[in-house]
C-alpha positions in Angstrom: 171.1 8.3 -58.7 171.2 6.4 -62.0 171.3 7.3 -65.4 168.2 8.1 -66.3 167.0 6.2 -69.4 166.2 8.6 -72.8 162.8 7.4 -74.9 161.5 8.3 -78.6 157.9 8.8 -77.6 155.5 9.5 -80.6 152.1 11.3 -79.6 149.3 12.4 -80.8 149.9 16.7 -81.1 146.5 17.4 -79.7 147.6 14.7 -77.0 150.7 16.5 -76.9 149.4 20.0 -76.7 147.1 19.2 -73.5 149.7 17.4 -71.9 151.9 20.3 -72.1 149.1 22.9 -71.1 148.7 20.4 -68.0 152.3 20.1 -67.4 152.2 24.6 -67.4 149.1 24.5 -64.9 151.5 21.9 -62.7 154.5 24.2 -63.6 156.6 21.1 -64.6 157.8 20.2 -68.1 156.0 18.4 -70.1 158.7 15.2 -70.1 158.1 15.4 -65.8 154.3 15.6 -66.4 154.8 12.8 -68.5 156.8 10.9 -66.0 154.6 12.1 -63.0 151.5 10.3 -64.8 152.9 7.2 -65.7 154.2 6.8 -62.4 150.9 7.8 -60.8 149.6 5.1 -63.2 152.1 1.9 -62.7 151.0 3.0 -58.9 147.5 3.2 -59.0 147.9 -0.5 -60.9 149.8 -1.8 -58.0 153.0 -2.0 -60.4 155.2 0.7 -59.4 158.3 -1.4 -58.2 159.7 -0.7 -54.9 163.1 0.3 -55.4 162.1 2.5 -57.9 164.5 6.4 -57.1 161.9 9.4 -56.5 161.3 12.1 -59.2 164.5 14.2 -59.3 164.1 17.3 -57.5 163.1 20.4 -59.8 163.4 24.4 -59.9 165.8 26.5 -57.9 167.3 24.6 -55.4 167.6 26.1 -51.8 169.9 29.1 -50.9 171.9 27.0 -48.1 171.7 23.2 -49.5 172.4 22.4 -45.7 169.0 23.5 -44.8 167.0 21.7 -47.5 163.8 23.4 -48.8 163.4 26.5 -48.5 160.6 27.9 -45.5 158.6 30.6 -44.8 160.9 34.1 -45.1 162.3 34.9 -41.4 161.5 38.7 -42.5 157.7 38.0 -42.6 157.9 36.8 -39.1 159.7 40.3 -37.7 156.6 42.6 -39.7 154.6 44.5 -37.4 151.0 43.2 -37.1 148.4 45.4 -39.2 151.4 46.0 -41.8 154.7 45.3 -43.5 156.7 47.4 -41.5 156.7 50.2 -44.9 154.7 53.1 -42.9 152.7 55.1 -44.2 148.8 55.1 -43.6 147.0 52.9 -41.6 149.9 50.8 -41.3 151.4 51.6 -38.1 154.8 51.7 -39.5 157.4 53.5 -38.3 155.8 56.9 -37.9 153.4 55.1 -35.6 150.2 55.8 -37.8 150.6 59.9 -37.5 149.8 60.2 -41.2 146.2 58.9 -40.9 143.7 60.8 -42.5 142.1 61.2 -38.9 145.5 62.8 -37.5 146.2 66.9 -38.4 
């Protein structure tokens, strides 16, 4: 990827101040809010060139980088139905349900 190119941007601070509650909502910062709009902008405008990179990928990258992003947990899958494989009441865990209120 290239170097990414550093900017002295001067805002307005109530500008600033909803850009950064935006960019909290979005849970980005607010420099890849900023980024994310004007890019959403030059696009909408028909200017957004077409060799331009993508945004560079943020958070916690995934546990094997072989796999790419991360899916849904394998251990949801393998939960009973009707619960999450705890026991207790009503779930139908592992003391098949015996502690129901019903059950004396």
């Amino acid at each position: 990827m290239a170097e990414r190119k550093n900017i002295l941007l001067r805002l307005d601070p109530a500008v600033h101040d909803a850009l950064a509650r935006w960019a909290a909502d979005e849970l980005r910062s607010t420099t890849a809010q900023i980024e994310f709009l004007l890019r959403q902008g030059l696009a909408q405008a028909g200017r957004l060139p077409r060799d331009v990179g993508g945004l560079p990928r943020r958070g916690r990258p995934p546990k094997n980088p072989a796999d790419g992003p991360a899916g849904p947990d394998p251990a949801d899958a393998a939960a009973p139905a009707g619960g999450h494989g705890i026991g207790g009441p009503g779930t139908g865990g592992p003391d098949g349900g015996k502690n129901d209120a019903g059950d004396a």
